[in-house]
C-alpha positions as CSV (number, residue, x, y, z in Angstrom):
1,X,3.7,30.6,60.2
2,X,2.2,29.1,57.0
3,X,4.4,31.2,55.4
4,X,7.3,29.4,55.7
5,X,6.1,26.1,54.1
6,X,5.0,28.1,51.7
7,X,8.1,27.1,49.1
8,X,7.5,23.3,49.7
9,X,3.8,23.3,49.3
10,X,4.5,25.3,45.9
11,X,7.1,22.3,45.2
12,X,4.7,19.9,46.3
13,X,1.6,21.0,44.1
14,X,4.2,21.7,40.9
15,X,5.3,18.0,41.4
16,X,1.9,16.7,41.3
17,X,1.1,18.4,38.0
18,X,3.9,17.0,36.8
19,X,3.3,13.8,37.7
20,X,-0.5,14.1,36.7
21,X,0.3,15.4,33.0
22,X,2.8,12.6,32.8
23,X,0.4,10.2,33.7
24,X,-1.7,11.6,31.2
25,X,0.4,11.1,28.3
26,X,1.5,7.7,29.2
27,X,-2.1,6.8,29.0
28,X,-3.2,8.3,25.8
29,X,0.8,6.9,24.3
30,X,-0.9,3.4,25.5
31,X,-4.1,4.4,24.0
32,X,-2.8,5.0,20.7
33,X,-0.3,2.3,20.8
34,X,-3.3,-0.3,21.3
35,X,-5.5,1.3,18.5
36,X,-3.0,1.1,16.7
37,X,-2.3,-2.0,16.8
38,X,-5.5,-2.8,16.1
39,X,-5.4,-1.4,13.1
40,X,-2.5,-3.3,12.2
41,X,-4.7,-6.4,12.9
42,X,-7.7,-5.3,11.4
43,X,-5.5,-4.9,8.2
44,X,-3.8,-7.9,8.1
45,X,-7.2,-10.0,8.4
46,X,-8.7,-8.2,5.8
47,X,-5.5,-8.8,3.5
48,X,-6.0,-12.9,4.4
49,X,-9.8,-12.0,3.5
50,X,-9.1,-10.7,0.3
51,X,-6.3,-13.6,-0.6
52,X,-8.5,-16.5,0.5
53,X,-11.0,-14.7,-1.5
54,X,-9.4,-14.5,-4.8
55,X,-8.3,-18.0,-4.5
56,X,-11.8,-18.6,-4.5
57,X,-12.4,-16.8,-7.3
58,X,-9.5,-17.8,-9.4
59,X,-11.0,-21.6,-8.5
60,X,-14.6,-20.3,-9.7
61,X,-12.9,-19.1,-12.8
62,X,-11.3,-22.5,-13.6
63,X,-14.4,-24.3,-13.1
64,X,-16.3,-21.9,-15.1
65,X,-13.7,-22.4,-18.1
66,X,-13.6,-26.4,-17.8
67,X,-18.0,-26.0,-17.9
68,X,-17.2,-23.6,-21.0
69,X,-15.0,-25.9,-23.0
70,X,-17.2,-28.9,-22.3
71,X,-20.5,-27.1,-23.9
72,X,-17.8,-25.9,-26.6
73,X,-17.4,-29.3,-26.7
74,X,-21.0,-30.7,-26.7
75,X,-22.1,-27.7,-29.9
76,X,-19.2,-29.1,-31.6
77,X,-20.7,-32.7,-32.2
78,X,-24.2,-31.4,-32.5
79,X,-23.5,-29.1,-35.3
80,X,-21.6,-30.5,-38.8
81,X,-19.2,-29.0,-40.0
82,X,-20.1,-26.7,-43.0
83,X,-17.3,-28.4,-45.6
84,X,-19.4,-31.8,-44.7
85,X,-23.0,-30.3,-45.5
86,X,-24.8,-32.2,-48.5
């Protein structure tokens, strides 16, 4: 008597595997969409870091050079000239 639901339960328990796998790829798709887009994040952080950062540095590097030419500036007047020496 079993026997002759046989071909549905067959269809039946094929269909759920289907619908299992599929549900298992939709999930690891949306798993690797959302590290990916993390990783699109991560990156584009790290690019502000590192643009924010050599603005800093270009800054530190003009300050640096105003500080150098003022010392310049300073050794000038301390030491004579060496056509002016008696």
């Amino acid at each position: 008597m079993w026997l002759d639901y046989l071909p549905a339960i067959s269809l039946a328990v094929v269909l759920a595997g289907f619908v299992q796998a599929g549900g298992g790829y939709i999930s690891r798709q949306n798993d690797h969409d959302r590290r990916i887009e993390q990783l699109e994040k991560d990156a584009r952080e790290e690019t502000r870091a590192r643009a924010v950062e050599a603005g800093e540095r270009a800054e530190m590097l003009q300050k640096l050079d105003l500080r150098l030419a003022r010392i310049e500036v300073k050794l000038e007047m301390m030491v004579p000239e060496k056509g002016n020496t008696p």
